[in-house]
C-alpha positions in Angstrom: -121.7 -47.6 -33.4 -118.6 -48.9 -31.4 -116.4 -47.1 -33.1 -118.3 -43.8 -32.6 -118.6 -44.3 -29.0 -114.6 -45.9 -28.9 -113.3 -42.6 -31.0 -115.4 -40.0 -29.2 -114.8 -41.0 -25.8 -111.1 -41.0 -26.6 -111.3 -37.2 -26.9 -112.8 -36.6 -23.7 -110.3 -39.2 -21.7 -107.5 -37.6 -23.4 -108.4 -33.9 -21.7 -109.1 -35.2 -18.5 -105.7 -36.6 -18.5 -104.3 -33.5 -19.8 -105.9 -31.7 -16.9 -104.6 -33.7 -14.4 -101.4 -34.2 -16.1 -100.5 -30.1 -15.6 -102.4 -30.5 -11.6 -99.4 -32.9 -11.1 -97.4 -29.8 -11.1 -99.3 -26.9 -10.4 -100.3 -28.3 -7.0 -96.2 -27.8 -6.0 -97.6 -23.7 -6.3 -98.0 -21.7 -3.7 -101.9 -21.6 -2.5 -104.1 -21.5 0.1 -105.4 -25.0 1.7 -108.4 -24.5 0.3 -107.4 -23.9 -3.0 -105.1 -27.2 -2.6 -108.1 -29.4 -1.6 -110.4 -28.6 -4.4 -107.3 -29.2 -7.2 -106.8 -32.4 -5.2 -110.7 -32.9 -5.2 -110.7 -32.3 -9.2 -108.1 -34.7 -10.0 -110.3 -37.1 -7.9 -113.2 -36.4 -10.2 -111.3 -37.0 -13.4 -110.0 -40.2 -12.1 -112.9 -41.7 -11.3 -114.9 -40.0 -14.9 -112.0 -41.9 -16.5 -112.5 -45.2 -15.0 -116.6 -44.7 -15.8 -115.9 -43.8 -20.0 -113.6 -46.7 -20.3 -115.6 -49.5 -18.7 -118.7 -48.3 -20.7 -117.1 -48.8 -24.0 -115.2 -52.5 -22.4 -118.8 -53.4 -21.6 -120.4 -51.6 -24.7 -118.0 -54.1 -26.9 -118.9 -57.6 -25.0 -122.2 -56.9 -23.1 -120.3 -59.2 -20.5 -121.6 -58.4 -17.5 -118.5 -59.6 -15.6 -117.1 -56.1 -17.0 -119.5 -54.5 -14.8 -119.1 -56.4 -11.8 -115.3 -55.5 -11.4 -116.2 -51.9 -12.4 -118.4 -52.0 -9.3 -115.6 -53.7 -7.1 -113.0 -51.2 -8.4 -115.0 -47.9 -8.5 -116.0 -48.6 -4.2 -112.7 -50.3 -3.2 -110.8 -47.2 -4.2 -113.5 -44.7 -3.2 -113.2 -46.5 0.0 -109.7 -46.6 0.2 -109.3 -43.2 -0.3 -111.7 -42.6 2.4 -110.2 -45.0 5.4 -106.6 -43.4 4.0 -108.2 -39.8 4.7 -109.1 -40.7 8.0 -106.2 -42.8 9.4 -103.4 -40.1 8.4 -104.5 -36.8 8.5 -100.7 -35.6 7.4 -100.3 -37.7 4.4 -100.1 -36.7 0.7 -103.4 -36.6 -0.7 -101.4 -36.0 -4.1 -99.8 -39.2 -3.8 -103.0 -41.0 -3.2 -104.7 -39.9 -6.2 -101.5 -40.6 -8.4 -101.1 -44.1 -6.8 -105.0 -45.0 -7.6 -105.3 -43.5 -11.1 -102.0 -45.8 -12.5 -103.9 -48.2 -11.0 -106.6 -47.5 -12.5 -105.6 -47.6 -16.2 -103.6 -50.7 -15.3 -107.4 -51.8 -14.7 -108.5 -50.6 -17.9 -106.5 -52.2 -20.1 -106.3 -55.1 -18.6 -110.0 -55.8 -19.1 -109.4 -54.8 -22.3 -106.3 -57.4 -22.9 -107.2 -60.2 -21.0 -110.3 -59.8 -17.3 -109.2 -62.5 -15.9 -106.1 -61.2 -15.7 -107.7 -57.8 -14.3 -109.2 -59.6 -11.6 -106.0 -61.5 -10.5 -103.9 -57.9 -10.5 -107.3 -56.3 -8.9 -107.6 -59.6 -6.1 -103.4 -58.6 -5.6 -103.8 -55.0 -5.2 -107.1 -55.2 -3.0 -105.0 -57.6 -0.5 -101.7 -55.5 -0.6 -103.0 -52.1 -0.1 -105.0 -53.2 3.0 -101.8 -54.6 4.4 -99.5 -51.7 3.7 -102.0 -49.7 5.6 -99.7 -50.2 8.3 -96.3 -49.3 6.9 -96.5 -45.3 7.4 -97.5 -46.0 10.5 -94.6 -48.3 11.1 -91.8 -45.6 9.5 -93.0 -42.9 11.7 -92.7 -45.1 15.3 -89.6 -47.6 13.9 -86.5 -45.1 14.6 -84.6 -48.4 15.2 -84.9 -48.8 11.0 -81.2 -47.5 10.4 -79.7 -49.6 13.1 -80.6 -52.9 10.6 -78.0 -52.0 8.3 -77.0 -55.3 7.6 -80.0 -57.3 8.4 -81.2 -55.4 5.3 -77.9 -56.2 3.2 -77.6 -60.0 4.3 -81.4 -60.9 4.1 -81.8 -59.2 1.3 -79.0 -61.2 -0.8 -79.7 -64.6 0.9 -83.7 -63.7 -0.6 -82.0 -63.1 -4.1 -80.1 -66.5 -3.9 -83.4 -68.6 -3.2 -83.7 -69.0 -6.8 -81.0 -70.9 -7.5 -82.5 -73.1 -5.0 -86.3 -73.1 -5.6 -85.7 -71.0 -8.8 -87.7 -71.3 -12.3 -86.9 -69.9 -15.5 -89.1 -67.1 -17.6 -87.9 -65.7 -20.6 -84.3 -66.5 -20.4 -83.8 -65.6 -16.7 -83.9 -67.7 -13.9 -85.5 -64.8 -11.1 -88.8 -66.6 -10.3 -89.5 -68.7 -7.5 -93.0 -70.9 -7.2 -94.1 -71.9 -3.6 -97.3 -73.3 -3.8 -98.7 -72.4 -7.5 -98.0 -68.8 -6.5 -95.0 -67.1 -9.1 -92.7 -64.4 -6.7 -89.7 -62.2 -8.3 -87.7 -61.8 -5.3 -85.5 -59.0 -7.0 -88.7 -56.7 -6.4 -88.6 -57.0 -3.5 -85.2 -57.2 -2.3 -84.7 -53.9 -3.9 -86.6 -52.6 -1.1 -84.3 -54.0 1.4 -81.1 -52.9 -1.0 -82.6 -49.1 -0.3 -82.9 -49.0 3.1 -79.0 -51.0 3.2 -77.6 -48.2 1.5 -79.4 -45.5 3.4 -78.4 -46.9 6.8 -74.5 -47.5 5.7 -74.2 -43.9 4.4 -76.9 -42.4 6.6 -73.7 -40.6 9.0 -71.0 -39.2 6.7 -69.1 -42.1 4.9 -65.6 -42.9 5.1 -63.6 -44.9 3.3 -64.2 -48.0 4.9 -67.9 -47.7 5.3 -68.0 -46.7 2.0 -66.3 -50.1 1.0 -68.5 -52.3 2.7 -71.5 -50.8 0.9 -69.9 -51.3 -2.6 -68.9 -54.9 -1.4 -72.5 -55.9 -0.5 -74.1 -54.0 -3.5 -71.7 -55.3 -5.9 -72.7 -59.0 -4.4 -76.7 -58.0 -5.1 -75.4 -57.0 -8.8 -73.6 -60.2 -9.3 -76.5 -62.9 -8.2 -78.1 -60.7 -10.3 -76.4 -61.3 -13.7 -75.9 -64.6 -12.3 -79.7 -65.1 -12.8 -79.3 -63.4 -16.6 -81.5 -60.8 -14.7 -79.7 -57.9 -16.3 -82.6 -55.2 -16.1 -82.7 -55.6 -12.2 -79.0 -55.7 -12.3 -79.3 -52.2 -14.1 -82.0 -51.1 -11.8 -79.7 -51.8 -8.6 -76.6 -50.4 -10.1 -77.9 -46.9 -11.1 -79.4 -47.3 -7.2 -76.1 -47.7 -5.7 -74.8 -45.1 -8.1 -77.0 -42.5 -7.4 -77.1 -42.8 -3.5 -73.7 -42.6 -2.9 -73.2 -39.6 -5.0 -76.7 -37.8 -2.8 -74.4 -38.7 0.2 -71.2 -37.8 -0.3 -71.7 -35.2 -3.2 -68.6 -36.7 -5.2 -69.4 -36.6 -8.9 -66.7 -39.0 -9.3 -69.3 -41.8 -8.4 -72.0 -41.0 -11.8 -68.6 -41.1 -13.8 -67.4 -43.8 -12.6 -71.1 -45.8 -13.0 -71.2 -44.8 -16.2 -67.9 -46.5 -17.3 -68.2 -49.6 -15.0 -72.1 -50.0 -16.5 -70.4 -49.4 -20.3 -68.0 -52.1 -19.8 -70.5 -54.4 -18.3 -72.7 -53.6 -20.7 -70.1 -55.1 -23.4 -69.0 -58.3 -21.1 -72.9 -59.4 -20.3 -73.2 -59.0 -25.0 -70.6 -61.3 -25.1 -71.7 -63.8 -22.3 -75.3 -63.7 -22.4 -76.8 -64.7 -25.9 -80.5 -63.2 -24.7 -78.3 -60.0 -24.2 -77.1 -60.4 -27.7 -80.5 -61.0 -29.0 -82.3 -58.1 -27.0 -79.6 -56.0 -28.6 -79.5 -56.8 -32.3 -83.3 -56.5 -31.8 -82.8 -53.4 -30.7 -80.0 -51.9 -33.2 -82.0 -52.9 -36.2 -85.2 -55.2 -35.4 -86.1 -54.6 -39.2 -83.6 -57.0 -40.9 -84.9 -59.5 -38.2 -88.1 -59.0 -38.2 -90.1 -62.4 -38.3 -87.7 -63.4 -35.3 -86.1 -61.7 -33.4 -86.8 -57.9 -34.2 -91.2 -59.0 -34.2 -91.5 -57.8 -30.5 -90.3 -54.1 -30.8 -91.5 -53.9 -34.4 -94.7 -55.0 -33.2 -95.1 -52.2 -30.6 -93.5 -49.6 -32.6 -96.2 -50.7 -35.0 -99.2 -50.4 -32.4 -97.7 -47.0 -31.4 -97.4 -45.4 -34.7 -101.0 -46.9 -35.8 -102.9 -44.8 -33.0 -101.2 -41.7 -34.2 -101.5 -38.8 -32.1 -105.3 -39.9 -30.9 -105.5 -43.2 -30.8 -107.5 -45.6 -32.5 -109.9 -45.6 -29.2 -110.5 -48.8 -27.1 -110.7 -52.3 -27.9 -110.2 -50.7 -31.7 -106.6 -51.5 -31.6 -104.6 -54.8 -32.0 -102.9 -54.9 -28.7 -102.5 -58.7 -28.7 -99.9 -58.7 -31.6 -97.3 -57.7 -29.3 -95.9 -60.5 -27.1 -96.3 -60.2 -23.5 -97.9 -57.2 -24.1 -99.4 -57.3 -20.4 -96.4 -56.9 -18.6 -93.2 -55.5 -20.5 -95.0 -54.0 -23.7 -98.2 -52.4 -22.0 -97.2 -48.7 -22.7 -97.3 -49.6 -26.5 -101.1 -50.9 -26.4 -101.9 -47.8 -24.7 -100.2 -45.5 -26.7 -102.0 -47.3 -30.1 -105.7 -47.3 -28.3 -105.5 -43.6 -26.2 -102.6 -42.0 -28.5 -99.2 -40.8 -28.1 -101.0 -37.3 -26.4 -102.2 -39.6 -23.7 -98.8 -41.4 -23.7 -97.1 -38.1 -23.4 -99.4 -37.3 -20.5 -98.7 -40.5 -18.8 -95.2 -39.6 -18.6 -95.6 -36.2 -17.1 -98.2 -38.0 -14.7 -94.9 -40.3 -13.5 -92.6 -37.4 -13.7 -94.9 -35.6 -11.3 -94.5 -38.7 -8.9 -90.5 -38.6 -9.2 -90.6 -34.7 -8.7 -93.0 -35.2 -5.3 -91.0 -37.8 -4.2 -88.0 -35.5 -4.4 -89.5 -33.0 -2.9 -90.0 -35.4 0.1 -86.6 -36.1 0.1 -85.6 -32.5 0.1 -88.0 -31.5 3.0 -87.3 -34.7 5.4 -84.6 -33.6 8.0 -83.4 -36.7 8.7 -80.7 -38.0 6.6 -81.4 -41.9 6.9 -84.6 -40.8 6.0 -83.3 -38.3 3.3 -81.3 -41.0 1.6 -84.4 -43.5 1.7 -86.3 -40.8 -0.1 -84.1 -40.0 -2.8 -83.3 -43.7 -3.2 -86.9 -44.5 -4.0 -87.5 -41.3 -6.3 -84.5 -42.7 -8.6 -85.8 -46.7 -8.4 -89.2 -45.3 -9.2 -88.4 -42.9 -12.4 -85.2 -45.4 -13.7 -88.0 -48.0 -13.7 -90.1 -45.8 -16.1 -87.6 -44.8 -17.7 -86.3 -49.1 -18.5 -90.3 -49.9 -19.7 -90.8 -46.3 -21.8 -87.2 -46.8 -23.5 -87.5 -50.4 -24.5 -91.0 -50.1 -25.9 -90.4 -47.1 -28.3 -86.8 -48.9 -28.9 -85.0 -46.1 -27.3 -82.6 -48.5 -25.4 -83.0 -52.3 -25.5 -85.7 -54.3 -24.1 -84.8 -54.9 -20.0 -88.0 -57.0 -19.6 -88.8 -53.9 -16.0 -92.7 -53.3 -15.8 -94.1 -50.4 -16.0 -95.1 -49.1 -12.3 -98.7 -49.7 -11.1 -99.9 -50.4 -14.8 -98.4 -53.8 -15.8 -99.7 -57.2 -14.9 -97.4 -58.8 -12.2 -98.4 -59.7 -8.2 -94.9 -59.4 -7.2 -94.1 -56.1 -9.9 -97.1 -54.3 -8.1 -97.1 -55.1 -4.3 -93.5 -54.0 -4.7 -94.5 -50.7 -5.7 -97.5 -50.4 -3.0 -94.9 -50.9 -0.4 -92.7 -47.7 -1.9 -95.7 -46.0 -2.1 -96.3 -46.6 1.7 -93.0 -45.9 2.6 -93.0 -42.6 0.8 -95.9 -41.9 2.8 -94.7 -42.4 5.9 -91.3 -40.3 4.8 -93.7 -37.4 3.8 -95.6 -37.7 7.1 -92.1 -37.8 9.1 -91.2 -34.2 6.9 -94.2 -32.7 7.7 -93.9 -33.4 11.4 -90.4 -32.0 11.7 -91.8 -29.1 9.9 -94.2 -28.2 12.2 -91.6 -29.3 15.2 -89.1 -26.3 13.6 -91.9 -24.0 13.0 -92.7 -24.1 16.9 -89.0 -24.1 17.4 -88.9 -21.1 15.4 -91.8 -19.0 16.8 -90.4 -19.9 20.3 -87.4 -18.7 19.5 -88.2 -15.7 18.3 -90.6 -14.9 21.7 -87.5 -15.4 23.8 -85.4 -13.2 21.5 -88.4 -10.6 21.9 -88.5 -10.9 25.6 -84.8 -10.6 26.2 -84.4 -7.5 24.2 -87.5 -5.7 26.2 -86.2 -6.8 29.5 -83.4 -4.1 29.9 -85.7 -1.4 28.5 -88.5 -2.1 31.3 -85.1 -2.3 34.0 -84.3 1.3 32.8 -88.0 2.3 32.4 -87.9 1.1 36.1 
């Protein structure tokens, strides 16, 4: 009966992600408000009808009625969030709400289905972090003074990175963690924040050489502590940042080839230094040969995602728990085996519709400090993706990057809130100068009016 009710449901959860999969893009269409509000409305409805089906069949399977209780807690927390959100900025993206709260949401999902008491720690996290970043639009609308912390942001921000080689602890081969009090924090996560808004600041008037300079000293220094740390997929992460930036604010294409050589030789120097490089790699090249050691991770999840076929075997019918850490790094793999690769595939688009909004933000924002914080956000956000997707279908090697707003991990996930906020204060900023040249423009264009009628009444006269 399970399986009936597992399978079936998968069908209908699979075209309510395809609908709001192609909403992620046709709401960028020109339409009326109205017409705007009730897409938006629908992909509300869809979110939440998703969140119903898949609790029924978690709670169908165990009859625990702890299931039900964080259903309840999740289901009025975001309904409520949504709400207060609403209500406390009228100008902010209503698209980027609902995308922020459905990730979330199959985050949830499977991980109830993995592991609840996990679900409530990531659900106790998020609850606490997205009333505190309540603030932060608010905040990036009134705090023009931002830019002027240039290198508070740099210096802070690489003095954070080196308090684990003070306080640090080691997980999975790299030393990035630090524990103050029971509680686990990955300060990269956050200091990539900081690194952003360094960059913008530096290169937010047009660069010279020497301004220029400093930036690649102080980025360079984040990249080092870094691999220092043997974390080479943050290193990654904040090197394609730096890359990226520079070449939005100065428009040299000399910059992307230039990143791609210096990360190709880096690449070659971290294989032959680091041995959990090594072994990421030759799991990667051919994880077959090696596969009851160091090739059973990737096999695993290619395993899980070629077992739930297009479909997917439906939830809690797949064997998610063969993959190691399948919570964090490898989650995109249990999904794709229990909702299929067509759900997979939609998943993507649903990110790819984040990255193209928050582009669009960074093309509409007048601003360029706020420009280059845009864009520098948009490229953290969809390389991120792009680290997770790629090392669990073994398209590059595993970077052991989470997967935005879906994996299990406080610091992973508040991280990403806190972009989120930003972005909506950045959208909010655009759509105020918008209106600003608007009523510039229609002023204008009455003086313009009035000055050309004013010698014809003279003569009239």
């Amino acid at each position: 009966m399970l399986n009936i009710i597992s399978t079936g449901s998968n069908y209908i959860i699979m075209i309510m992600c395809a609908i709001y999969a192609v909403s992620c893009f046709t709401v960028f269409l020109p339409s009326s408000e109205e017409k705007q509000y009730k897409r938006m409305d629908r992909q509300e409805l869809f979110m939440f009808v998703f969140h119903f089906i898949c609790y029924f069949v978690l709670y169908f399977k165990t009859f625990d009625v702890n299931i039900i209780i964080l259903y309840g807690l999740q289901a009025l927390f975001f309904k409520v969030l949504i709400f207060i959100y609403s209500r406390l900025y009228a100008d902010s993206s209503r698209i980027m709400m609902n995308h922020t709260c459905f990730l979330l949401l199959i985050g949830f999902v499977m991980l109830t289905r993995l592991d609840i008491s996990l679900a409530y720690k990531q659900f106790a996290i998020v609850f606490i972090c997205s009333i505190v970043v309540l603030i932060i639009p608010f905040i990036m609308e009134k705090a023009h003074w931002l830019k002027k912390l240039r290198w508070v942001f740099g210096i802070v921000g690489l003095l954070f990175l080196g308090t684990v080689f003070v306080i640090g602890t080691t997980k999975n081969g790299s030393t990035n963690w630090i524990s103050i009090g029971g509680f686990a924090l990955q300060p990269s996560e956050f200091v990539k924040i900081a690194f952003v808004f360094f960059i913008a600041a530096m290169l937010e008037k047009k660069p010279d050489f020497k301004r220029i300079a400093a930036t690649t000293v102080i980025s360079a220094l984040h990249v080092l502590v870094l691999i220092m740390e043997k974390d080479l997929g943050g290193a990654l992460l904040y090197f394609v940042i730096y890359i990226f930036m520079c070449y939005a604010a100065t428009g040299r294409l000399i910059y992307i080839l230039s990143g791609v050589a210096a990360g190709t030789v880096a690449g070659k120097i971290a294989y032959i230094l680091f041995s959990h490089v090594r072994t990421r790699f030759q799991a990667w090249s051919n994880p077959w040969v090696i596969i009851e050691g160091k090739g059973y991770q990737i096999t695993q999840s290619l395993f899980a995602i070629g077992t739930g076929g297009w479909f997917g075997m439906g939830l809690t019918q797949g064997r998610p728990g063969d993959i190691p850490v399948v919570e964090s790094d490898f989650i995109f793999s249990a999904i794709a085996e229990e909702f299929g690769v067509f759900f997979a595939i939609c998943l993507i688009a649903i990110y790819l519709g984040v990255f193209i909004h928050f582009m669009k933000i960074a093309m509409d924002v007048r601003r360029r400090f706020y420009k280059l914080v845009a864009y520098g956000f948009s490229i953290c956000f969809i390389f991120q993706v792009f680290l997770t997707i790629g090392g669990a279908t073994k398209f590059i090697p595993s970077t052991g990057v989470t997967l935005p707003l879906i994996s299990y991990g406080g610091s992973s996930v508040t991280s990403t809130l806190i972009i989120f906020a930003i972005m909506q204060g950045v959208f909010m900023i655009a759509y105020k100068e918008g209106d600003e040249y608007e009523k510039e423009q229609a002023e204008s264009a009455g003086e313009s009016t009035g000055e050309s009628q004013q010698p014809e009444t003279q003569e009239t006269l």
